[in-house]
N, C-alpha and C positions, 0 to 999 in steps of 0.2 A: 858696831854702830859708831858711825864719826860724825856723826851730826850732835848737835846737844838737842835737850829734849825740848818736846812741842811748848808753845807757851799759849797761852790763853784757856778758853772754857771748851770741852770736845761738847763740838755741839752737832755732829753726824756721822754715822759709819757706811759704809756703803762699799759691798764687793767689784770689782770690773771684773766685766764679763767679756765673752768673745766678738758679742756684738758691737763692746763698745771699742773696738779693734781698731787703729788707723791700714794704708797700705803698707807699712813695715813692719805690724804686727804689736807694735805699743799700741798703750792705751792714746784714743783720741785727745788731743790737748782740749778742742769744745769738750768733751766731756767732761774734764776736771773742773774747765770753766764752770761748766751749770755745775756741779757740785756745790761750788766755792760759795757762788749766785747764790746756791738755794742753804748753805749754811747763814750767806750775810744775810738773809730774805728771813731766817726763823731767830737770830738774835735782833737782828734791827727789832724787827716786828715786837719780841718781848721786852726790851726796851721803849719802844714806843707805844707800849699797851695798844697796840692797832695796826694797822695796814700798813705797809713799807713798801718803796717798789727802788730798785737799783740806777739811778742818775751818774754812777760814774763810776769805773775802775781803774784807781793807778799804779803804776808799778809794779804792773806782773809781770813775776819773772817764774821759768821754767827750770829748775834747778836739775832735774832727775827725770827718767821716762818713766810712767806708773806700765806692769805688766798685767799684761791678762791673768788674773788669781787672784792679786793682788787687793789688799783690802785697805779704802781709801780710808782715813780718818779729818778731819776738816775742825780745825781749831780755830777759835776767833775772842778778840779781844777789843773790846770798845776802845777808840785810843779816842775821840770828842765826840761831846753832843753840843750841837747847836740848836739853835730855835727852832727850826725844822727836819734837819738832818743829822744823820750819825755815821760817823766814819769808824771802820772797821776794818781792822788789821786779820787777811783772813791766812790760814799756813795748812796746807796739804801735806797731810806723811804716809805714806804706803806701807805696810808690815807685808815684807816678800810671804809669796803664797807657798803656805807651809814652812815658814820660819820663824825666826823668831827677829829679824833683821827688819829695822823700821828707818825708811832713809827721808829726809823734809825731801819734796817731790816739786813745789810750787807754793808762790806766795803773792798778797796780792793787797792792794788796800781798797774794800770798795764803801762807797760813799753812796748810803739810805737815805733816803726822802719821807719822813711821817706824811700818810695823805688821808684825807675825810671818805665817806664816802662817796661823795662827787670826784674825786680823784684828784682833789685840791689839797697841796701844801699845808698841812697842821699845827700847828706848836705841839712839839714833845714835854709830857709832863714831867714836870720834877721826880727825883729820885725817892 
């Protein structure tokens, strides 16, 4: 392993499957996306004691292809909270299928929106 290791809270596991295949045989990069999405989707959310929805992703980058077997892990780390929002450093590492070799695959920062149930912007409560 030449990566150093993940940094933040493992906040999901999730295998790739053959379905989630592109035409070259890797994994779809939307696919990693919605992983990422639905890792910032369930820290925002418990940080925000409520409902989160995704207003913006910056700086994703593709570092590694994930393989079919391959088992995703999706780490994240609150880097601010604002009155509304929570930015969130999310990082993708793959453990090769039946190994023990774990390489950072994708990284990404996305930016949570506290919303009420009207689907209206909320103040995130204190910690």
């Amino acid at each position: 392993m030449t990566d150093p290791l993940p940094t933040g809270e493992l906040t999901m596991r999730v295998p790739a499957m053959p379905a989630d295949a592109n035409a070259a045989g890797d994994v779809f990069g939307g696919w990693v996306i919605a992983q990422m999405d639905l890792a910032a989707g369930l820290r925002g959310a418990d940080r925000a004691a409520g409902r989160v929805a995704t207003v913006a992703v910056n700086a994703l980058t593709f570092k590694k292809p994930v393989k079919i077997g391959d088992t995703l892990s999706v780490y994240s780390t609150i880097q601010k909270v604002g009155r509304t929002s929570i930015t969130i450093l999310i990082e993708a590492w793959a453990q090769r299928h039946l190994t023990r070799e774990v390489v950072k695959v994708t990284e990404g920062i996305f930016v949570m929106v506290a919303l009420d149930r009207a689907g209206l912007p909320v103040a995130i409560p204190a910690e």
